[in-house]
C-alpha positions in Angstrom: -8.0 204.6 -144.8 -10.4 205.8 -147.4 -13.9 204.2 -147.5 -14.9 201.9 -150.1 -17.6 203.9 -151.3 -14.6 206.8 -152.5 -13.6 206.6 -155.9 -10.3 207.7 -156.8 -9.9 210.8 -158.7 -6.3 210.9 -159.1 -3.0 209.7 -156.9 0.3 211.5 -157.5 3.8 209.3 -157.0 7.1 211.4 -156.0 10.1 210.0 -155.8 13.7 210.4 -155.4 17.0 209.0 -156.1 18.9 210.2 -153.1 16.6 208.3 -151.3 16.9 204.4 -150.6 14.1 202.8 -152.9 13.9 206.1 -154.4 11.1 207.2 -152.1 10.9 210.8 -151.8 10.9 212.3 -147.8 10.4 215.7 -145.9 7.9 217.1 -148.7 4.3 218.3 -146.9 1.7 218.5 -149.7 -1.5 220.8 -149.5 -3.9 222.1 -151.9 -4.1 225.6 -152.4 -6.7 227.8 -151.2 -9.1 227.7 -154.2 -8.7 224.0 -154.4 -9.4 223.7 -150.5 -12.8 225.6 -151.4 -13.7 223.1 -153.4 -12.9 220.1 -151.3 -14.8 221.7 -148.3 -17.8 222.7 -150.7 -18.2 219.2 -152.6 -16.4 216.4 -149.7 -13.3 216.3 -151.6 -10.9 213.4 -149.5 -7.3 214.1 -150.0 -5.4 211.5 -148.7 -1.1 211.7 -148.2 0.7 208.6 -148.3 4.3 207.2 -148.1 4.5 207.9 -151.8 2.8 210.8 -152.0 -1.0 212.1 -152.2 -4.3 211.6 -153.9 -7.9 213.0 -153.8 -11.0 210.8 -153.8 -14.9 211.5 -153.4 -17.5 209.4 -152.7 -19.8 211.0 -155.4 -22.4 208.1 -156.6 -22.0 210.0 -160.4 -19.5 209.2 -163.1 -16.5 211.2 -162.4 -16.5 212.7 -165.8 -20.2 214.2 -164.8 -19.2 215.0 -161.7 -15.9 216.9 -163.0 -18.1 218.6 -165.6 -20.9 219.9 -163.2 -18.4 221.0 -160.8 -16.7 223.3 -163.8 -20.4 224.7 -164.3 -21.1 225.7 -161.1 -17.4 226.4 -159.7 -15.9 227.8 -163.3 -12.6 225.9 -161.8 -11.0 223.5 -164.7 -8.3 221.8 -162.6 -7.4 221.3 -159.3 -4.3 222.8 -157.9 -1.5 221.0 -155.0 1.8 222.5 -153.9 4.4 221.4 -151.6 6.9 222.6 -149.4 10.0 220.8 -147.5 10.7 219.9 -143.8 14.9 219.1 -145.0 16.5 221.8 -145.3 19.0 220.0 -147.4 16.6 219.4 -150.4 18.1 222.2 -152.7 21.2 220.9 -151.9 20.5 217.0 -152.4 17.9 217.7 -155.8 19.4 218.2 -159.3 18.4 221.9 -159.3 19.6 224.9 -160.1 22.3 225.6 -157.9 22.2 229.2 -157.6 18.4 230.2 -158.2 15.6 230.5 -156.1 12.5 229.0 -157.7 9.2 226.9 -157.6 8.6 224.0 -159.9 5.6 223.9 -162.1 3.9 220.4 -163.0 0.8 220.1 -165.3 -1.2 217.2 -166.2 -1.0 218.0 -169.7 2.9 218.6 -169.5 4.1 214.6 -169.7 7.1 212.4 -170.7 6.0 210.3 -173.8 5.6 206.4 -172.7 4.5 203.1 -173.9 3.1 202.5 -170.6 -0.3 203.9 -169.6 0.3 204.4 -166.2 2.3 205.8 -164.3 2.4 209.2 -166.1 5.6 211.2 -165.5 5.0 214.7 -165.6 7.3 217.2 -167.0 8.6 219.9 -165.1 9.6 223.6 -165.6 11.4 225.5 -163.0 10.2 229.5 -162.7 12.5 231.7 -160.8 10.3 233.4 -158.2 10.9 234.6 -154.3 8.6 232.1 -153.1 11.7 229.5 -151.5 9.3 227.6 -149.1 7.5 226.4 -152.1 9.2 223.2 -153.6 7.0 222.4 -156.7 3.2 223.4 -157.6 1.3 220.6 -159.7 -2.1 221.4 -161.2 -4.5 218.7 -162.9 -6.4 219.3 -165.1 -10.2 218.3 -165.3 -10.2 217.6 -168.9 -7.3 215.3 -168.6 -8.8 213.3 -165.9 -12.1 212.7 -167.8 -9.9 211.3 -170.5 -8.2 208.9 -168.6 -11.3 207.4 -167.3 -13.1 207.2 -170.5 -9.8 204.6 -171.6 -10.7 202.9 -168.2 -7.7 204.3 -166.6 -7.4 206.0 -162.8 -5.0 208.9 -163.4 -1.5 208.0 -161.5 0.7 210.5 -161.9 4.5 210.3 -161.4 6.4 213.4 -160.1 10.4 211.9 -160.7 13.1 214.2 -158.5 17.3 213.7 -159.4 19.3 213.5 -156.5 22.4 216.2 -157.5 25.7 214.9 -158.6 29.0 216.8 -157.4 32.5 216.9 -158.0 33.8 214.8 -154.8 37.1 216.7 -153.0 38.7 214.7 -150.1 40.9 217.4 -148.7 44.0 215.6 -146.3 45.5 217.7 -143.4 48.5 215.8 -141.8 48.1 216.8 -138.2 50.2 213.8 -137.5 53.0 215.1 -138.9 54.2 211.7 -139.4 55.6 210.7 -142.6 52.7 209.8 -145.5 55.1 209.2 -148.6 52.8 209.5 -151.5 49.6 209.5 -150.9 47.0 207.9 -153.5 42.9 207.3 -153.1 41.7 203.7 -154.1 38.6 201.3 -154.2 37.5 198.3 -156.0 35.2 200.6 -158.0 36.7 202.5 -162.0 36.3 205.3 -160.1 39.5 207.4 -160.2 40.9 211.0 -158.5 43.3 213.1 -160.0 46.2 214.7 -157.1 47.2 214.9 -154.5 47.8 218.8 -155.1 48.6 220.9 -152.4 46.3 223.8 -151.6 45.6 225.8 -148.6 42.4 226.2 -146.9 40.6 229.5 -146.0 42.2 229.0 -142.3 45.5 229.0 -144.0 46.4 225.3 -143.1 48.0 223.5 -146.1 46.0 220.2 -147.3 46.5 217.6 -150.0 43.7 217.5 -152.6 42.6 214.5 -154.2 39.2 215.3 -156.4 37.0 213.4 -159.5 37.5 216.0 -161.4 35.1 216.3 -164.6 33.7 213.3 -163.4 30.6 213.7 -161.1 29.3 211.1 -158.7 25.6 211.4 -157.3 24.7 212.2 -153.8 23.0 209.2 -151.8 21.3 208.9 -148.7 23.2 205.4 -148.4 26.9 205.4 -149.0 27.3 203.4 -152.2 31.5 204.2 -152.4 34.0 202.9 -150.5 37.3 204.5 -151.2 40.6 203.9 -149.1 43.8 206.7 -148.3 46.6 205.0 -149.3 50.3 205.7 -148.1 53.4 204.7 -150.4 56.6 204.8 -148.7 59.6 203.2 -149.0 61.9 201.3 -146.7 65.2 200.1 -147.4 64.9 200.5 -150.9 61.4 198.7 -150.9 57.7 200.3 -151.4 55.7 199.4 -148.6 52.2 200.7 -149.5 49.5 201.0 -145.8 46.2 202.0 -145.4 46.6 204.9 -143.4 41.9 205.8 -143.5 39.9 202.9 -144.5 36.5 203.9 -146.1 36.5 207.4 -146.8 33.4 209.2 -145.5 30.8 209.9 -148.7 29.5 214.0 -148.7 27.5 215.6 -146.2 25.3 217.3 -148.9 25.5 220.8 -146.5 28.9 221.1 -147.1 29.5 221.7 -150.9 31.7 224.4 -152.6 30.0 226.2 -155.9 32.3 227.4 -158.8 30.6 229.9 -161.3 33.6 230.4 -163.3 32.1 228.6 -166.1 29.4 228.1 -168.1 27.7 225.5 -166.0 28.1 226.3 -162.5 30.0 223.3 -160.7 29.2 221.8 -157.3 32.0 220.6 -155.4 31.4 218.4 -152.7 34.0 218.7 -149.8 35.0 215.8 -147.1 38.1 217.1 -144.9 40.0 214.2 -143.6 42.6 214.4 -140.6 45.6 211.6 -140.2 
């Protein structure tokens, strides 16, 4: 709980939309060390919250003084956040590049044009780098906050995250050995697979592969498909059509496939199903 006598300096939203109500989870913000100088020195309050983080002080000045004085004395111009991940399926889950390691850089000054003057959604660059325990770095700039107070605004910054969309391949392996006709994937959903085509795994077992194709569904952290196995066979001259797996299991986001035989790498997602 921050203290009435705080005033807020900024609040930064991040959210997601793997995530039910699109609120983002695992990320563990911090400032950086010259920014943690400064809160020490001056009785910064960063606070984290379910939707993020925010800094506050309880300076009895205007903000914009305070912000100017502490440039004078300080020669810092903005302050500086990162944040790393507790899931180790965030790469995985995020619209990111697939097959780079990199941090992504926010600035207060980088933003999506909007009608609306708050929240403002910050643009975002990805930098390749080694660092892979950083997610993104966000720096705020002094200048920038002054100007939002002057227009009687508290800066609320929006930091939007795309959950990754895949190719989905359902991969059938008759263990049964009974007889499946002709198998076929349906739902109530105009979502359609192309197959079955036979192919055989890296254990050399033989499966039937039903896939989306070119068409790419996003990853969720709450099913949102339901899609059946169908089996048509026929009996006496007659099609008798049975569901053989009702409600197909949606991606574990761990377990993807990446083509780079193309221009834009492809992520497959893979769901091996046993009848």
């Amino acid at each position: 709980m921050i203290r009435s006598s705080f005033q807020t300096i900024f609040n930064i939203e991040v959210t997601h939309t793997y995530y039910e109500n699109n609120i983002c989870k695992g990320l563990v913000y911090k400032p950086t060390k010259e920014t943690q100088i400064i809160i020490n020195k001056f009785f910064f309050k960063p606070r984290i919250t379910d939707t993020g983080f925010g800094l506050y002080t309880d300076t009895k000045r205007s903000i914009a003084f305070f912000l100017n004085y502490l440039t004078e004395v300080t020669g810092e111009t903005s302050f500086h956040f990162e944040a790393n991940t507790l899931n180790p399926q965030f790469y995985q889950i995020t619209d990111l590049p697939i097959n780079k390691i990199g941090v992504i850089i926010y600035k207060s000054n980088w933003v999506i044009p909007s009608s609306k003057a708050a929240p403002i959604v910050l643009k975002s660059n990805f930098i390749p780098t080694k660092e892979a325990n950083v997610v993104f770095k966000v720096s705020i700039e002094f200048k920038d906050i002054i100007s939002q107070f002057e227009n009687n605004i508290t800066p609320l910054y929006q930091i939007k995250f795309k959950a990754r969309a895949t190719q989905w391949n359902y991969l059938v392996m008759n263990r049964s050995r009974q007889n499946l006709g002709s198998l076929s994937i349906e739902s109530k959903s105009n979502i359609k697979f192309k197959g079955p085509v036979e192919v055989n795994l890296q254990n050399g077992e033989k499966a039937q592969r039903f896939t989306t194709d070119k068409e790419l569904l996003k990853l969720t952290e709450i099913p949102k498909y339901s899609f059946d196995l169908i089996s048509l066979t026929k009996k006496n001259g007659l099609d008798r059509t049975k569901i053989i797996f009702k409600g197909l299991p949606n991606p574990n986001p761990s377990v993807i496939e990446v083509n780079t035989n193309q221009l834009a790498p492809l992520v497959a997602s893979l769901m091996y199903i046993y009848v």
